[in-house]
C-alpha positions as CSV (number, residue, x, y, z in Angstrom):
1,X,35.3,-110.9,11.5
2,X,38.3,-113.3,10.5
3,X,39.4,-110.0,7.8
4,X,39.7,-107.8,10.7
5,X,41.6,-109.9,13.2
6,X,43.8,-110.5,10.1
7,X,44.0,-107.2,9.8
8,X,44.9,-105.5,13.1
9,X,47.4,-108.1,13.4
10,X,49.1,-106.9,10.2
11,X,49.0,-103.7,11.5
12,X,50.5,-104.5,14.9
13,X,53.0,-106.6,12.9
14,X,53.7,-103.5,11.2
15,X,54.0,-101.4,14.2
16,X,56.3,-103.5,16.4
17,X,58.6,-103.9,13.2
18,X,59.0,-99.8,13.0
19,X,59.9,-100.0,16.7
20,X,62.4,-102.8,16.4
21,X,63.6,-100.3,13.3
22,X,63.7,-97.4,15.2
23,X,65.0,-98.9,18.0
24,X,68.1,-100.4,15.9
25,X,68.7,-96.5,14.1
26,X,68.7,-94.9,17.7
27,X,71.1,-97.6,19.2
28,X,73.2,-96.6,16.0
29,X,72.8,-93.6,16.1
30,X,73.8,-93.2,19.7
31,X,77.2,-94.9,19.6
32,X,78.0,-92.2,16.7
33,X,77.1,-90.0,19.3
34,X,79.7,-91.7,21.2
35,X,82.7,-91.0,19.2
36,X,81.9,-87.0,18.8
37,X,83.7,-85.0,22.0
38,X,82.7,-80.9,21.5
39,X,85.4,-78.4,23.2
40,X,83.8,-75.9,24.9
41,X,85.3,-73.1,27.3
42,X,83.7,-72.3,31.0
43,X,85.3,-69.4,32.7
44,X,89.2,-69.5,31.1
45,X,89.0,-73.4,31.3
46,X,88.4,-75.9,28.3
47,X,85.8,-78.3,28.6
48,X,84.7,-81.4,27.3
49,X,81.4,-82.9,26.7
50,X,79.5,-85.2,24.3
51,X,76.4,-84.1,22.2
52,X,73.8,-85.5,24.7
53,X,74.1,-82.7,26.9
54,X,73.8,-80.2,24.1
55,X,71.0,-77.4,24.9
56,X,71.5,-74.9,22.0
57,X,72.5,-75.2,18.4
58,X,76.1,-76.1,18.7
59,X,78.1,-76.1,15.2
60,X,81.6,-78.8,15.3
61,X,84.5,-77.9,13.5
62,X,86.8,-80.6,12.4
63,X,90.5,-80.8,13.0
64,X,90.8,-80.7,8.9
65,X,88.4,-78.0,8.3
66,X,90.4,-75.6,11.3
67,X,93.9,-76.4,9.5
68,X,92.4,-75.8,6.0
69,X,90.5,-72.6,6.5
70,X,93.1,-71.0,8.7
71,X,96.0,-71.4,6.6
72,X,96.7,-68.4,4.3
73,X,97.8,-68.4,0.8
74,X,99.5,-65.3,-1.1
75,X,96.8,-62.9,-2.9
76,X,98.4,-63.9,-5.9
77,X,98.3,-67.5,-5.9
78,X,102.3,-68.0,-6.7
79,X,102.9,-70.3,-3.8
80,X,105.1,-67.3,-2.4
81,X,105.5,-67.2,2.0
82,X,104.3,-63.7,2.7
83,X,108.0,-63.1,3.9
84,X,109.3,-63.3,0.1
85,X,106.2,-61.3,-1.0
86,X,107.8,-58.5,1.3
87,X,110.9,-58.3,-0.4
88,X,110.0,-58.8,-3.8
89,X,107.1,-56.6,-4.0
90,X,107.4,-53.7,-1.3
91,X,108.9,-50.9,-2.5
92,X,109.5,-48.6,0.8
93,X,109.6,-50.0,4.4
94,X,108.7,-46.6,5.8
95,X,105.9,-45.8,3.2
96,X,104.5,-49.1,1.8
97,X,103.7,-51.2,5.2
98,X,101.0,-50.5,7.7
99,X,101.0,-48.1,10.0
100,X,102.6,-45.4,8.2
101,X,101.9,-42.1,8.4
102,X,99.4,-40.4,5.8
103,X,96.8,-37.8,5.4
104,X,96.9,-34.2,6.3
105,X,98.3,-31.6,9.2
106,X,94.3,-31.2,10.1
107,X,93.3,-35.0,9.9
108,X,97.0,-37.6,10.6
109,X,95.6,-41.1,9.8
110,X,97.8,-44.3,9.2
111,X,98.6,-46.7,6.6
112,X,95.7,-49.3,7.3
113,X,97.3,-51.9,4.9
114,X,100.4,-53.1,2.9
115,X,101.2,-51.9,-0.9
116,X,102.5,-54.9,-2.9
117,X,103.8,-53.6,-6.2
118,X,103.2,-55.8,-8.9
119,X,102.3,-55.4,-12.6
120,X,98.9,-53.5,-13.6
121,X,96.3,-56.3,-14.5
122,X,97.7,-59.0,-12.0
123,X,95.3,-61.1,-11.0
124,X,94.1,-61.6,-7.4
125,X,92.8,-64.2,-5.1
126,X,91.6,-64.9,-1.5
127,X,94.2,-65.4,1.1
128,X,92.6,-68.3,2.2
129,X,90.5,-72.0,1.1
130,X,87.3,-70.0,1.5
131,X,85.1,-67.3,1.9
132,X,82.4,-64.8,1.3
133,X,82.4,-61.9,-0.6
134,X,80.9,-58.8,1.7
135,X,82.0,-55.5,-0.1
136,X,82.4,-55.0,-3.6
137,X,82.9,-51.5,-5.6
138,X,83.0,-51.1,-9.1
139,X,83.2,-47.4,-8.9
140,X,86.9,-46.0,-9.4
141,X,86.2,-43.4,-7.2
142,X,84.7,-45.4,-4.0
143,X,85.7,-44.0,-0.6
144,X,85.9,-45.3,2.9
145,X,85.6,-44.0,6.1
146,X,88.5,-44.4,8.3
147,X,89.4,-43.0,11.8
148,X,92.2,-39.9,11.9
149,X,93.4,-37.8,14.9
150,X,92.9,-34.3,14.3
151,X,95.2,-31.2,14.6
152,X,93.8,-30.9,18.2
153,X,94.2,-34.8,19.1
154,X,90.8,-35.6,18.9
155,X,89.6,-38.4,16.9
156,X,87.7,-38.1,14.0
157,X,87.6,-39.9,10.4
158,X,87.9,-38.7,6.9
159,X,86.7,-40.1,4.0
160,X,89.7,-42.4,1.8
161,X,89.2,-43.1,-2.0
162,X,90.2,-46.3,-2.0
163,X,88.9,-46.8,-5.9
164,X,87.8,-50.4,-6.7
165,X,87.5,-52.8,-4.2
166,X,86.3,-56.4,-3.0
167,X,86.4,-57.1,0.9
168,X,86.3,-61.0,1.6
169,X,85.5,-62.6,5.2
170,X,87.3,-65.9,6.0
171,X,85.7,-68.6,8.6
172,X,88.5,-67.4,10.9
173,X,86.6,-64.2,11.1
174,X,89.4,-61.7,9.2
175,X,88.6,-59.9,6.9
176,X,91.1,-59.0,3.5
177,X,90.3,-55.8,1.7
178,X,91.7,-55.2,-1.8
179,X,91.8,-52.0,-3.1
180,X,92.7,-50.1,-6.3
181,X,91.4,-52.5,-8.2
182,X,91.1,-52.1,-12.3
183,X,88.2,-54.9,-12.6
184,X,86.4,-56.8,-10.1
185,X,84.8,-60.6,-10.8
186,X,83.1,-61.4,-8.0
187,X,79.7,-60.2,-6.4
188,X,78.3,-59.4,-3.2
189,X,77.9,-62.5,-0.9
190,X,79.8,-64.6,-3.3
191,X,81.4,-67.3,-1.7
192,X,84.5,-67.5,-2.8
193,X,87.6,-70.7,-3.2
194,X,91.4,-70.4,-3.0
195,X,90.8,-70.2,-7.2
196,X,88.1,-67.6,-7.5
197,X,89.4,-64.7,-9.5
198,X,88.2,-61.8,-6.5
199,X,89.8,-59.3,-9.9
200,X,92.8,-57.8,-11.1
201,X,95.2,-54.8,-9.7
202,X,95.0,-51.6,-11.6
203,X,95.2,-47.9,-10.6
204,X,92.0,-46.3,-9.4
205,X,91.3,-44.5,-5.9
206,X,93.8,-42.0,-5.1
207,X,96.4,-44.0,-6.7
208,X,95.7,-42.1,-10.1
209,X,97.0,-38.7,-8.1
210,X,99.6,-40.4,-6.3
211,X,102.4,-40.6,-9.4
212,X,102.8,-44.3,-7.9
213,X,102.6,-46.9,-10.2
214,X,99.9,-50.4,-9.3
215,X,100.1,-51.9,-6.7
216,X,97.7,-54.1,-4.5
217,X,96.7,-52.2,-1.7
218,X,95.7,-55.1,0.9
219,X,94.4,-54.6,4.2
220,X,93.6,-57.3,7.4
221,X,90.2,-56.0,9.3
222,X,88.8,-57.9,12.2
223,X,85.3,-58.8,13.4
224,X,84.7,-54.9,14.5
225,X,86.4,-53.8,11.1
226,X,89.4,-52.5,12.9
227,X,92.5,-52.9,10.9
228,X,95.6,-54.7,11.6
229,X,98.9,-55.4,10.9
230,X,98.7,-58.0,7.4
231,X,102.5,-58.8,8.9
232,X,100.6,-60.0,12.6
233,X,98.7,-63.0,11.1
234,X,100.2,-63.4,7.1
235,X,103.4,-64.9,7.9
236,X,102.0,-67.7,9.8
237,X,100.7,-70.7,7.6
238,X,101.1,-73.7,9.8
239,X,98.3,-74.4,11.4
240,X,97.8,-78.0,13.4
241,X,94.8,-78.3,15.3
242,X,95.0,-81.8,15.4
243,X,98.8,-81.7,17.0
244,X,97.2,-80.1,20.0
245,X,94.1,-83.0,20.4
246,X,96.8,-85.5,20.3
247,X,98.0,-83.8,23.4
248,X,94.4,-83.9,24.9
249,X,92.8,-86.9,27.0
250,X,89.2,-87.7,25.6
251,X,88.4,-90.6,27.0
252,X,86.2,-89.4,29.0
253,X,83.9,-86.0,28.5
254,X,81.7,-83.7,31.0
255,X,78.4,-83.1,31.8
């Protein structure tokens, strides 16, 4: 009889220690809480609130990891601004930039990119800290679909031959297609550093009936795969998230 009074007090010893315990890592664990504010918009307006009043997954971005992973870097790591990348390496204004006009009298399509001619066998890299790796072609001949207004002015698409290729996403959610590729390093969903060898420039595609010599054929897509101007986002690099939250009051946050 003595054993089991010893016992169940040893056990509800134990218990009221875990509580004290638990009690302690909530406490701490609440004031950590305390010093996390999520930005959220309702309507057009920006909101505040703290993590208690969380009632989905909710992912936080820090200031660090919005200035790193939005800031681009040339595709071939030189340290050049995309400005200087324009004059050294584009040979015609009218026929090397995006939007240009190409394709036949029965299907007009654009330019969807920017041809940067550099030597055959440079190598080439992401545009920015990270990514993942979500086309990749090793064929020479690999084609694309892409949209084209026909003779009548009805759209339509046509099929491109865009040769080798690796397409990378970025956490911004852009997209950077590299085309005409001679070698590729990198495989499907890859992810992928501001070091990773995505392959090297070369002349496959159309390029080999073109009579041009290589070039990096580099294309911006967005989340719908809609291409853009590279000029519209590439010659901005500055990014300073936390230059706007220094601007913000977070003292206090909303329910």
């Amino acid at each position: 009889m003595k054993t089991a009074v010893i016992v169940r007090t040893l056990i509800v010893f134990c218990l009221l220690i875990c509580i004290v315990v638990q009690a302690t890592m909530i406490k701490k664990m609440n004031k950590k809480l305390e010093q996390v504010v999520i930005l959220d918009v309702d309507n057009d307006s920006l909101v505040t609130y703290s993590p208690e009043f969380l009632e989905s997954k909710t992912v936080v971005l820090t200031p660090r990891y919005v200035d790193r992973f939005s800031t681009c870097q040339s595709p071939f790591r030189d340290g050049k601004e995309f400005n200087t990348l324009l004059k050294e390496y584009v040979h015609s204004n009218w026929a090397d930039l995006y939007g240009a006009r190409r394709g036949s009298k029965a299907c007009r399509r654009i330019h969807e990119g920017i041809d940067l001619f550099v030597p055959e066998n440079t190598p080439v890299y992401p545009i920015a800290a990270y990514g993942i790796v979500t086309e990749v072609s090793d064929n020479p001949n690999f084609m694309i679909e892409v949209g084209c207004t026909r003779e009548d002015g009805t759209a339509g698409t046509t099929l491109v031959e865009y040769g080798k290729i690796v397409r990378v996403a970025y956490p911004e959610g852009i997209e950077s297609v590299y085309a005409h590729l001679n070698d590729v390093f990198v495989e499907l969903g890859q992810e992928v550093f501001a070091d990773t060898q995505l392959g090297i420039t070369g002349i496959t595609g159309n390029l080999v009936r073109s009579g041009k010599p290589s070039h990096l054929h580099l294309e911006l897509r967005d989340a719908d795969h809609v291409s853009f101007d590279p000029r519209n986002r590439l010659r901005y690099n500055k990014t300073n998230f936390s230059h706007f939250l220094a601007l913000l009051n977070l003292g206090e946050t909303d329910d």
